[in-house]
KOLVEXKOL-682657 format. One record per residue (C-alpha): residue number from 1; residue in three letters; x, y, z. Coordinates in pm, 1 decimal. Example, Ala and Ser with C-alpha at 12.3 -4.5 7.8 and 13.67 -1.06 7.14 Angstrom:
% KOLVEXKOL-682657
num: 1 residu: ALA x: 1230.0 y: -450.0 z: 780.0
num: 2 residu: SER x: 1367.0 y: -106.0 z: 714.0
//
This chain:
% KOLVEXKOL-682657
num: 1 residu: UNK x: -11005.3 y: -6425.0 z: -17865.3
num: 2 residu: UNK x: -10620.9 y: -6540.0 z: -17854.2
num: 3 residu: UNK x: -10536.5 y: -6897.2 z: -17758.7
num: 4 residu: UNK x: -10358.4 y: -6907.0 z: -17426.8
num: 5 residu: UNK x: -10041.6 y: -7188.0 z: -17609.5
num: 6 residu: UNK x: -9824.3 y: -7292.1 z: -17341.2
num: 7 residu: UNK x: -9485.9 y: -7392.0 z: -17391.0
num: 8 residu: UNK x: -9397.8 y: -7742.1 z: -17185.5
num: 9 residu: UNK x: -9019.0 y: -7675.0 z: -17161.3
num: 10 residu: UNK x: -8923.4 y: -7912.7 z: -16890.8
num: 11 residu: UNK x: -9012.1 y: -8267.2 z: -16827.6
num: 12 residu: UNK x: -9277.5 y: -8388.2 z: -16562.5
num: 13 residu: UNK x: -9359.7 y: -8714.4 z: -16514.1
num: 14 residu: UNK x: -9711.4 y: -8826.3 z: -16547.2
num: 15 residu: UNK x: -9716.8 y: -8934.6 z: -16183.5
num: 16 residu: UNK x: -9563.0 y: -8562.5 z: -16064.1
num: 17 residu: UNK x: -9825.5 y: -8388.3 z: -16312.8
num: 18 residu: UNK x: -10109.5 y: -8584.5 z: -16149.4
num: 19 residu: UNK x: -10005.7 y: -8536.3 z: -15805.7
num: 20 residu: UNK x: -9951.3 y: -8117.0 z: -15886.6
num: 21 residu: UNK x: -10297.4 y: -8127.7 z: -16021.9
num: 22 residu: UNK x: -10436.0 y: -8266.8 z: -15749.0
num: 23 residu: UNK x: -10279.9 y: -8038.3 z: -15489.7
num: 24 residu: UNK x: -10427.8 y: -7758.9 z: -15724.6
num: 25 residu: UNK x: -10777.8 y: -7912.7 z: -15680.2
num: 26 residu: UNK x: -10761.9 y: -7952.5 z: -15321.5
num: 27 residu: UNK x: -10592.0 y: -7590.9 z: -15324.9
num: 28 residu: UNK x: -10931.0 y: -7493.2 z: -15463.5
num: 29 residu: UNK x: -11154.7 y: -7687.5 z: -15299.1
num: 30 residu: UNK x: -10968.2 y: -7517.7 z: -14943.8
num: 31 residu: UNK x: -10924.0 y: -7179.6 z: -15053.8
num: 32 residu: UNK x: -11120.7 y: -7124.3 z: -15368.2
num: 33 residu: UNK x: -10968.9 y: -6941.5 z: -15659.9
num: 34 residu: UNK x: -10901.0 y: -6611.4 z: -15520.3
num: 35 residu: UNK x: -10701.5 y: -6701.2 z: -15286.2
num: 36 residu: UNK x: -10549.2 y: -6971.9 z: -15469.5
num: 37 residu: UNK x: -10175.5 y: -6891.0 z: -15544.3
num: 38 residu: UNK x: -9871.3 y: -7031.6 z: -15727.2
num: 39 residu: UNK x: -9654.2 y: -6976.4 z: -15372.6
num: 40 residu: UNK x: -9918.1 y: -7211.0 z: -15261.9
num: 41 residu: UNK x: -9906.3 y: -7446.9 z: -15488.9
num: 42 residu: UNK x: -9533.1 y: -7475.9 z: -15490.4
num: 43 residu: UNK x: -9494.5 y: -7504.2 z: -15108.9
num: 44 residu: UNK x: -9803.8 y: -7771.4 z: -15117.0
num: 45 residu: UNK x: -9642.4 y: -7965.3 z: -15423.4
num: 46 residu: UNK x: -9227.9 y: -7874.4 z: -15308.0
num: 47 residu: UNK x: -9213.1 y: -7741.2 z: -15663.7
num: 48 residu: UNK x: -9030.1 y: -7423.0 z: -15715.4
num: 49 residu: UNK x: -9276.6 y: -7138.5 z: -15847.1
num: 50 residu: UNK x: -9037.2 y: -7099.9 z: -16177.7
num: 51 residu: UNK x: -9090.2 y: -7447.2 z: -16272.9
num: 52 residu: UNK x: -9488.4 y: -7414.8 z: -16236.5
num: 53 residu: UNK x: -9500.9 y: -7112.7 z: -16444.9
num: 54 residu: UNK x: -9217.7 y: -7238.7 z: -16730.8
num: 55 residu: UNK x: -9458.2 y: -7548.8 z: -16739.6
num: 56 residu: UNK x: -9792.7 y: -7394.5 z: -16719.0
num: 57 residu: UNK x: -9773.1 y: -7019.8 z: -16832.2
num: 58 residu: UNK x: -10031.9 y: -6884.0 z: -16556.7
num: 59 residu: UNK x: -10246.8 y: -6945.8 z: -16246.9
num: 60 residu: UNK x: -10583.4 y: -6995.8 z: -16546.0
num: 61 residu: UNK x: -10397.1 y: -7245.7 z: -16716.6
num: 62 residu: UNK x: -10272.4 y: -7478.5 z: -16408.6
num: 63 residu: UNK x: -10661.3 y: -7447.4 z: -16321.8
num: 64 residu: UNK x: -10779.5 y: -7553.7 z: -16634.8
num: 65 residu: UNK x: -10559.2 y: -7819.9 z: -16672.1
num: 66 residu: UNK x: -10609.0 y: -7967.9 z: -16330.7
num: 67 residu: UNK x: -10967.8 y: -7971.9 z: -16411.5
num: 68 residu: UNK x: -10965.0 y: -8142.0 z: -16718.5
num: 69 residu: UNK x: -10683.1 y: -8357.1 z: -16558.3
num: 70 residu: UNK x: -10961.3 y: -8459.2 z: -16307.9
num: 71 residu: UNK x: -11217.6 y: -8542.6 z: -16532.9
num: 72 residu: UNK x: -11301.1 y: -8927.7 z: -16520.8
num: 73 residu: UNK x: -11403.3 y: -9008.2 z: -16882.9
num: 74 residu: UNK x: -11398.5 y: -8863.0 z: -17261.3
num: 75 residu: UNK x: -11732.9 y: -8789.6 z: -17375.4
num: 76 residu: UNK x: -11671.9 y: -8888.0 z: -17756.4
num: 77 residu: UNK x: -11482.4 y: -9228.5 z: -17630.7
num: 78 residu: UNK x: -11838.3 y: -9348.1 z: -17508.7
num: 79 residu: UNK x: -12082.6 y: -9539.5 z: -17785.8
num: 80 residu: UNK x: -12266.8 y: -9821.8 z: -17654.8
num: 81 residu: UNK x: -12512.4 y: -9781.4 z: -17947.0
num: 82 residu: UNK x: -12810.5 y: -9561.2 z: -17861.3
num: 83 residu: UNK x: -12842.1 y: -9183.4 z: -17739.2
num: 84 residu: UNK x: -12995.8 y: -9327.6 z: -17386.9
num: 85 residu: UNK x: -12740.5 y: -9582.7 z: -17305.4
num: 86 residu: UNK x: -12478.3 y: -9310.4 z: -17388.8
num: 87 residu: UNK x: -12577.4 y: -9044.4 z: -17161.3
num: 88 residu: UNK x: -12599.6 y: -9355.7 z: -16908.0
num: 89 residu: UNK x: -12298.8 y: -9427.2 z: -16950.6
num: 90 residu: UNK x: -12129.3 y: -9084.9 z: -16932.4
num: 91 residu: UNK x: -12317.3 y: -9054.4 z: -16563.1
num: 92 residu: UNK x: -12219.7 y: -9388.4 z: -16425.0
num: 93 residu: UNK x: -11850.8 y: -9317.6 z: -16460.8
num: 94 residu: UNK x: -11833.9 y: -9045.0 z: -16237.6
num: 95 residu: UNK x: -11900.8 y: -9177.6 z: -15922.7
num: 96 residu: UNK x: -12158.3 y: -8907.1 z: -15638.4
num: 97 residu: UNK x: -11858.6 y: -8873.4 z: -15471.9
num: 98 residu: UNK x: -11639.9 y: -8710.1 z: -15747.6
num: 99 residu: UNK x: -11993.6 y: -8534.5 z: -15856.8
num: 100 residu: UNK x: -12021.6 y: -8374.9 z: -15517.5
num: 101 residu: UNK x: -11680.6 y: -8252.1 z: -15531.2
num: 102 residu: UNK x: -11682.0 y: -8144.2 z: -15864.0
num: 103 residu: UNK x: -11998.0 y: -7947.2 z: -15799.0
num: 104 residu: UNK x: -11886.2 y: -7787.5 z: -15526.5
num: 105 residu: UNK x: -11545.7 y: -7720.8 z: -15700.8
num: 106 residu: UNK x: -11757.6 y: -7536.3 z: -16028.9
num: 107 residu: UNK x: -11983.1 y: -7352.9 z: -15747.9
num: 108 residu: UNK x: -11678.3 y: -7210.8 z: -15646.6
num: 109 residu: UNK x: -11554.2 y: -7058.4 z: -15983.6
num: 110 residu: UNK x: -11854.4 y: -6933.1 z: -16120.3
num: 111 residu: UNK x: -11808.1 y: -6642.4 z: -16006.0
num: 112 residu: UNK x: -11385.4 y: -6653.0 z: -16046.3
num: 113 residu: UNK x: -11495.8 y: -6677.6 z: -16435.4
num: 114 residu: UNK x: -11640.3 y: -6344.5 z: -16400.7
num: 115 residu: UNK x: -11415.3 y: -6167.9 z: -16274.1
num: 116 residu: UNK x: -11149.9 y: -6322.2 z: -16389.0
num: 117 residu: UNK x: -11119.1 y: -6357.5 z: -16802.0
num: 118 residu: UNK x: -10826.3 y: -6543.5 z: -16824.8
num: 119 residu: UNK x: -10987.3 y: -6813.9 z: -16623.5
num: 120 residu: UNK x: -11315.5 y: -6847.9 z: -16845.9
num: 121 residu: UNK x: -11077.1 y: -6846.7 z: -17163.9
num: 122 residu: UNK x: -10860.4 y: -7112.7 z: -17025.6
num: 123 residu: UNK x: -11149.7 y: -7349.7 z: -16900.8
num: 124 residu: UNK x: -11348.5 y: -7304.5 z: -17254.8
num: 125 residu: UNK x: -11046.2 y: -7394.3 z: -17384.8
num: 126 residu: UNK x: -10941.1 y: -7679.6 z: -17257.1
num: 127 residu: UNK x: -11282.8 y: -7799.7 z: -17048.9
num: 128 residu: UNK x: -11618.9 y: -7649.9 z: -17188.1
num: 129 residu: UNK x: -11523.6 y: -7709.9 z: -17560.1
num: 130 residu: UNK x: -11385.7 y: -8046.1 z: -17533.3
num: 131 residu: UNK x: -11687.1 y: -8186.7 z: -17349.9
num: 132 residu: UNK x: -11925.0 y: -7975.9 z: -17637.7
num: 133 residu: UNK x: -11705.1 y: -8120.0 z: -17878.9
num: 134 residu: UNK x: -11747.0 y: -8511.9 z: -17712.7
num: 135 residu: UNK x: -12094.7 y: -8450.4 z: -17662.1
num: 136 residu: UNK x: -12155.9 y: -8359.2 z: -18044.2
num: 137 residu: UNK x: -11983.6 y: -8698.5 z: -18119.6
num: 138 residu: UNK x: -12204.5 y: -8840.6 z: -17907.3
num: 139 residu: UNK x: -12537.3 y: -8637.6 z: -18060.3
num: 140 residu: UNK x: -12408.8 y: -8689.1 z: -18439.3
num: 141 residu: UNK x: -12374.6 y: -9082.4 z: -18357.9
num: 142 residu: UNK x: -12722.6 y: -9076.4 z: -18240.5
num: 143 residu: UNK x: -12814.5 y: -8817.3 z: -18600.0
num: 144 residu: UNK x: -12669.8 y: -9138.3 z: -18807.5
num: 145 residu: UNK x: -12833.0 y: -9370.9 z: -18623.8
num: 146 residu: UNK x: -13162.3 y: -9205.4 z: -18661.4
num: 147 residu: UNK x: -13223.7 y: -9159.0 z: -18299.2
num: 148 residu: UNK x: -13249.8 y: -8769.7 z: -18310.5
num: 149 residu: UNK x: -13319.2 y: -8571.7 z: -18656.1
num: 150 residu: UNK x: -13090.2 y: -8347.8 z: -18751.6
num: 151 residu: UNK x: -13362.5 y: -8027.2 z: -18748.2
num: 152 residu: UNK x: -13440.2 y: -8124.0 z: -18346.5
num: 153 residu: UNK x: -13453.5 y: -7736.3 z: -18239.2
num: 154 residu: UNK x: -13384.6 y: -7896.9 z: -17920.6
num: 155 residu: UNK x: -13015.6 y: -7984.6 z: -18048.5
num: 156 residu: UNK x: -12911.3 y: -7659.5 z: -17980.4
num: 157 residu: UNK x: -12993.0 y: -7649.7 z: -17640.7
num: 158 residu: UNK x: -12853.5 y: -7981.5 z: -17521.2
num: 159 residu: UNK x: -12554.5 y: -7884.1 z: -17350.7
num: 160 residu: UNK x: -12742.5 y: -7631.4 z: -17150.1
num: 161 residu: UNK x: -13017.8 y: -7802.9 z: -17037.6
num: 162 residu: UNK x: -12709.8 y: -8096.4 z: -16943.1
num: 163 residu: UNK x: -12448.7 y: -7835.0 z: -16732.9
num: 164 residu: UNK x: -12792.0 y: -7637.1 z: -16647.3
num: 165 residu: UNK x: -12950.9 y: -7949.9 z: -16417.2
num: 166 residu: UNK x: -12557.1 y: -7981.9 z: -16278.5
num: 167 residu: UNK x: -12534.6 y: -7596.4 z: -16160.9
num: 168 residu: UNK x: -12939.6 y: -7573.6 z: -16080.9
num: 169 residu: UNK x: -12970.0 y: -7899.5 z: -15837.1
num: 170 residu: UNK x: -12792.7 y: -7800.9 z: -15572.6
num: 171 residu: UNK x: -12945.0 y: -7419.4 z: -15562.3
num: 172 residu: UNK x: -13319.2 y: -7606.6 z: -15602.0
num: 173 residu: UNK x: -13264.3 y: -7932.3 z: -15349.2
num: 174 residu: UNK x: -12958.0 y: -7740.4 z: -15134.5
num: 175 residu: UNK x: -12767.7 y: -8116.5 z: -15257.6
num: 176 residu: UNK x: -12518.7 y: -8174.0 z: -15519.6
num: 177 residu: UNK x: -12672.4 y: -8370.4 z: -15861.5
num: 178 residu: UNK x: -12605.3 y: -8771.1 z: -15782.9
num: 179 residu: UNK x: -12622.7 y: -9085.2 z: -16037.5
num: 180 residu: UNK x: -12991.5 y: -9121.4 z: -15956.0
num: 181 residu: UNK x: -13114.4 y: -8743.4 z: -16006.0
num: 182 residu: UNK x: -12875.4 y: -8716.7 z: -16351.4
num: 183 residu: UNK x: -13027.5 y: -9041.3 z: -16478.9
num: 184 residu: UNK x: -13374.3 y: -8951.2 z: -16404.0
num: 185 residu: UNK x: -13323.7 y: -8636.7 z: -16538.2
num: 186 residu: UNK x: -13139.3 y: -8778.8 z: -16882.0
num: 187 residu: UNK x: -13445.5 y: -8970.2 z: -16930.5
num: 188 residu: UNK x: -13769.2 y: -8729.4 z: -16830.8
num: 189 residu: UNK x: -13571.1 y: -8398.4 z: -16990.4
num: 190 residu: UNK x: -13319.3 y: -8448.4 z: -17203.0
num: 191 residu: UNK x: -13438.4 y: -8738.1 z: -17414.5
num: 192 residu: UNK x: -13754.7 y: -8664.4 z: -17496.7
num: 193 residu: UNK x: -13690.4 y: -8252.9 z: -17582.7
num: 194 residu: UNK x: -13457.6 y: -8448.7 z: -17821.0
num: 195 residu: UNK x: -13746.6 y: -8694.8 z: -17942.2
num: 196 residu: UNK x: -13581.5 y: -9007.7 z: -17825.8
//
């Protein structure tokens, strides 16, 4: 599969790029993707739809990038110097409120990604494989440190059973995941398929 490269031609402050990316969120969050459209985003962020597409390339892209623009920490930045106290760590920053919205915001394109394959190339690209990638850093950290061996056949499994308790809670307990259900969860699940 192609890369989707964008070419960043003209010059957007941080500030402007943060406050476009958050229009597109609550775009989403209002309308969902579908219905989600650059006019909209232009007359929400008094942008003109040229400039949105020179800097961005596509509707997939802005989403993406508004996504991972939203996300509160970087996975591989975290070490606090065991496997537990990591995946701690990467819980407590994100705060039930964010997690609520967020959930509700992934609810809504799970089924955009299907129909829609620009989307789910964009957001592996620039979401699903950086977290992977930050997570492995995390994993391999915990491999040195002799927390986890390296033939765990649970290893290849971890990011599903992690994104699968985010997408399952709120279909099982009709509630988005919280601090308190990931934690638990991190410690009666996660750790011990890993052997920690």
């Amino acid at each position: 599969m192609a890369k989707c490269v964008v070419s960043r031609r003209s010059r957007i402050t941080p500030e402007r790029e943060a406050e476009l990316y958050e229009a597109v969120l609550g775009l989403l969050r209002d309308v969902g993707y579908d219905a989600l459209t650059m006019d909209a985003v232009a007359g929400r962020t008094r942008s003109s739809k040229a400039t949105l597409y020179r800097q961005w390339g596509s509707k997939p892209q802005l989403v993406a990038r508004a996504l991972r623009h939203g996300k509160p920490v970087d996975v591989s930045e975290i070490d606090t110097g065991s496997l537990r106290g990591d995946f701690h760590e990467i819980v407590a920053r994100s705060d039930d409120a964010r997690m609520e919205r967020d959930s509700a915001l992934l609810r809504g394109l799970a089924r955009a990604v299907h129909e829609n394959p620009d989307l789910l190339q964009a957001l592996r690209e620039l979401l699903i494989e950086p977290e992977m990638t930050g997570l492995d850093v995390v994993v391999q950290r915990a491999i040195d440190r002799g927390e986890v061996a390296a033939d765990n056949p649970a290893l290849k499994y971890m990011s599903h059973m992690l994104v699968g308790a985010f997408i399952a809670h709120p279909l099982i307990q009709d509630r988005s995941p919280d601090q308190a259900f990931l934690g638990d969860y991190i410690d009666s699940v996660v750790l011990p398929a890993l052997g920690v």
